[in-house]
N, C-alpha and C positions, 0 to 999 in steps of 0.2 A: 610521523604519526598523523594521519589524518582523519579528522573528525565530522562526521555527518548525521544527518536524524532524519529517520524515517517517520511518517505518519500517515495517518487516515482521520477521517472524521463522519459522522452520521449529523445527518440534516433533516429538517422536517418537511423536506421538498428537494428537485431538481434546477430550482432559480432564487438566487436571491436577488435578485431586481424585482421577483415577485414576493417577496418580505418574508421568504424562507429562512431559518437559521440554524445556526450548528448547537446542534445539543450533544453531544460528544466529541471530545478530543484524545485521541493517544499519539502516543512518539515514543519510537525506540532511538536508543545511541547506537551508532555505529561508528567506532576504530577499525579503521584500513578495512573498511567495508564490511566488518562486523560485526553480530552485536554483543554488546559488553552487557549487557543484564539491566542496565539503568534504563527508567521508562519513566514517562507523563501519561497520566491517564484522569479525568475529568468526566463525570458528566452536569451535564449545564442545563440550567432553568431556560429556554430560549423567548419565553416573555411572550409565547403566541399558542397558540392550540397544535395539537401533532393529527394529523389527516391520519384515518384508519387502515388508508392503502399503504401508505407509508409505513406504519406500526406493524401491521404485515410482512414488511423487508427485514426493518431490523429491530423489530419486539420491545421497543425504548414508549413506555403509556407515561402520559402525565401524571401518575401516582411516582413514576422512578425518576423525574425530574425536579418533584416537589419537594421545594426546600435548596433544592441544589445553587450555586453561585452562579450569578448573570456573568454572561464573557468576558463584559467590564471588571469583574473581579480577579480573572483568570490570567486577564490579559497578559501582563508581565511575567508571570511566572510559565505562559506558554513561551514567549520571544523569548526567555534565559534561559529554557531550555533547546530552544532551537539553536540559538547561538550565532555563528558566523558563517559556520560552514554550507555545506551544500542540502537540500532538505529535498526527499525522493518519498513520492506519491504515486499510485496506482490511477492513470488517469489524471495526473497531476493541474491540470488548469482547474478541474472543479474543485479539487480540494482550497488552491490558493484562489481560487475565487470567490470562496463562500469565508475563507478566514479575513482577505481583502473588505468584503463586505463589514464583517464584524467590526474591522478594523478602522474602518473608514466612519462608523458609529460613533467613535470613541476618537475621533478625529486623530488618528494616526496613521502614517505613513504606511500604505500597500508592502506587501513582502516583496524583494526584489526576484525579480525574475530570472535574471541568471543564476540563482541557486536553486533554479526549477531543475530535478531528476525523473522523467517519467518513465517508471518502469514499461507502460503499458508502450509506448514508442519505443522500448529496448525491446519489447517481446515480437512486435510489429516488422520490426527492422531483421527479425532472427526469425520468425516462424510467418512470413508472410503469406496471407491468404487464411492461415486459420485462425481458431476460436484463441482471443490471448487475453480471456476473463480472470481474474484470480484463478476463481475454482479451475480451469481450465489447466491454466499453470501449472497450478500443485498437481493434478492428474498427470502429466505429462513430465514435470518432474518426479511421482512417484509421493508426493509428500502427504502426511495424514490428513484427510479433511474432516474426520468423524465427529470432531467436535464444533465443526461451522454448522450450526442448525440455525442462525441468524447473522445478521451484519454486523457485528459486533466490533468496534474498533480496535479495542486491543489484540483481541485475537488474528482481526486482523493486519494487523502488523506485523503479530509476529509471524503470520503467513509468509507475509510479502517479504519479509529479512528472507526467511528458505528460498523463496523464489529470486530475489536480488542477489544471492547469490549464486544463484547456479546462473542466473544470465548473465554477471560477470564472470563465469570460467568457473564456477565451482570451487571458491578460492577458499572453502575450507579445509583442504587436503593439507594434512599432515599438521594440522592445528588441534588444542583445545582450548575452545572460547572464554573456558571458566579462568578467568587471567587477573590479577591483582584483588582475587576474593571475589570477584563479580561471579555471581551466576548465573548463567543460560536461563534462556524463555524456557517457564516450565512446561511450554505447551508444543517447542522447537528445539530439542537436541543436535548437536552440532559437534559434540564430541567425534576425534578421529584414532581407530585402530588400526592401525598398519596401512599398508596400501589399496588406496582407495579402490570400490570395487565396481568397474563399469555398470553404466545402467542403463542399456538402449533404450531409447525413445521411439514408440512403437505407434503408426498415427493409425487412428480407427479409421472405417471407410470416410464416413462421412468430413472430416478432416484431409482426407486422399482427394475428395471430390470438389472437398474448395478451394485445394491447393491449387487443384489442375484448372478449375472456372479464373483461376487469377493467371495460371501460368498462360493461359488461351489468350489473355488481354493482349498479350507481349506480342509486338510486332515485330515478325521474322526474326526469332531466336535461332542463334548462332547454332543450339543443339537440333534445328531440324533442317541447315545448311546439308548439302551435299557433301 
C-alpha cells in the first residue's frame, strides 16, 4: 500500500522572493494513487495585503483571512500530513516553492524534491503541444467543472485526484474508493459499475492546430519518410 498526498495552494502573488505568501493550503491522501476521503484544508492570515488582481483569480479578501492562523501555526500539522511519501502538485515547483519559502521563515528545512510529482509534466509528456491547464484536463477528461467559478484549493484538488488518475491509466476501474469507512471527494465520484465505459478524447480544432505547430518543430519525422 502506498501512500501519497496531493495539494494545491493559493498565494497572494506569483513570487515569493518578492514577499508573496500562501494563504491557502489543502491536500488530499492518496492510497495506491487514490483518494481515501481524508484531507488538509487551511486558510492562512499571510501577514501582507492580497493585490485586487489576485483576488480576481481566486476570490480569497482579507475579510476571509481575518483571524485565521499564521503558517507558523499550521506548520506541523501541514508536514504530518504530508508525511513521507511522494507529494503531487499541478505545476509542481511553485507549489514547493512558495511552501519552501514559508518554510525557510520558520527556519526549516526545504521539502525534499524527490517527492516532487508534477502532474502538469505527466500531462506534457502525454498530450504534447497542447493546452495541459487543469481546466483543460478536466475538459478533455470529461470531468465536471461547474463548480470552478474560482481558484479554490480544495476543490482544486479534488480536481486534480480525477485528473491524476486518468493520467495514470485510469486506475479506478473496477474499484470503490469508499474503503475502510472513508468517503469520497464530495465534489469527485469515483465509484465503479460494471465495466468501464470508453470515453474518446476528441481534440477541438484549435488543440489539432497546436498539435501540428509542435509536430512541424520535429526534424525529419520518420512518419513523412518515404
Amino acid at each position: 500500500m502506498t501512500r501519497a498526498v496531493l495539494f494545491d495552494t493559493e498565494t497572494t502573488g506569483i513570487d515569493p522572493a518578492q514577499g508573496h505568501r500562501v494563504l491557502e493550503i489543502a491536500a488530499l491522501e492518496l492510497i495506491n494513487d487514490l483518494p481515501t476521503g481524508r484531507h488538509f484544508h487551511a486558510l492562512i492570515d499571510p501577514e501582507r495585503d492580497i493585490p485586487e488582481e489576485v483576488i480576481k483569480i481566486h476570490g480569497i479578501t482579507a475579510r476571509d483571512v481575518a483571524g485565521k492562523p499564521r503558517f507558523g501555526e499550521i506548520a506541523d500539522a501541514v508536514l504530518a500530513f504530508f508525511g513521507e511519501g511522494p507529494l503531487i502538485a499541478h505545476n509542481a515547483a511553485f507549489d514547493f516553492g512558495f511552501l519552501d519559502a514559508e518554510l525557510a521563515r520558520l527556519g526549516r528545512a526545504p521539502l525534499d524534491r524527490g517527492r516532487m510529482v508534477d502532474t502538469l509534466a505527466l500531462a506534457k509528456t502525454r498530450f504534447p503541444g497542447l493546452p495541459n491547464s487543469l481546466d483543460a484536463l478536466c475538459r478533455r477528461f470529461g470531468i465536471d467543472l461547474s463548480a470552478r467559478t474560482t481558484h479554490n484549493a480544495l476543490l482544486d484538488c479534488q480536481l486534480l485526484a480525477a485528473v491524476y488518475v486518468e493520467l495514470t491509466g485510469g486506475r479506478q476501474r473496477g474499484l470503490d474508493l469508499e474503503t475502510d469507512g472513508a468517503a469520497a471527494s464530495p465534489a469527485i465520484t469515483y465509484t465503479h459499475h460494471g465495466a468501464r465505459t470508453p470515453r474518446p478524447i476528441v481534440a477541438s480544432a484549435e488543440e489539432l492546430a497546436a498539435h501540428a505547430a509542435f509536430l512541424g518543430k520535429i526534424t525529419d519525422p520518420i512518419w513523412r519518410q518515404a
